[in-house]
Residue, then its C-alpha position, 0 to 999 in steps of 0.5 A: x956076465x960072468x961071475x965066480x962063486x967060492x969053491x965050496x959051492x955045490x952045483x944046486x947053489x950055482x943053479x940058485x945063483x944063476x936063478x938070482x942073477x936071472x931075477x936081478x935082469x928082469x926085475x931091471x927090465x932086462x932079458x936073459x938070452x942064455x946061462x952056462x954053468x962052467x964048474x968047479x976050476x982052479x983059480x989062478x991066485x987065491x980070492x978071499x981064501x978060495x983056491x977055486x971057485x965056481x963059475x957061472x955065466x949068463x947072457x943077457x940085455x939090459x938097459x945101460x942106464x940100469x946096470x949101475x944098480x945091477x951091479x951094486x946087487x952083485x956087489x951085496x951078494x957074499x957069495x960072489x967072489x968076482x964077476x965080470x960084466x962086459x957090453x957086446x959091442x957087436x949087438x944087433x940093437x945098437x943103431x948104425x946111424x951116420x952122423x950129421x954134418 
């Protein structure tokens, strides 16, 4: 996931973000494989009237079944301006079976 915090975020609040998205995981069931701090960046157009914003992003495994109330925590955090939430297709959990015929 990655996700956008508005632009007059400090990197102690980016720490504290990426401490909650980490909670939000676990207390899901989940487990954070990794985290990066990208820093402060221009944003390509305004987003709620940030002409930059703070971006973060945070690997991890999640049950897909959980992600719908994952990311309705992400949409009640105010202070996430955008996120983006993708499945890695290429994950070494998911099965290669063949099917049945």
């Amino acid at each position: 996931m990655v996700w956008i915090l508005g632009g007059d975020v400090d990197e102690e609040q980016g720490t504290e973000s990426i401490e909650k998205i980490t909670s939000l995981v676990t207390d899901a069931g989940g487990e954070v494989t990794g985290t990066d701090i990208w820093g402060k960046r221009a944003l390509a157009y305004p987003i709620k009237k940030n002409s930059e914003g703070y971006y973060l992003q945070a690997n991890f495994e999640i049950d897909g079944l959980k992600t719908q109330g994952f990311e309705r925590a992400i949409y009640a955090d105010q202070s996430i301006i955008r996120h983006l939430l993708v499945r890695d297709e290429n994950s070494t959990d998911i099965a290669d079976e063949e099917p049945e015929q």
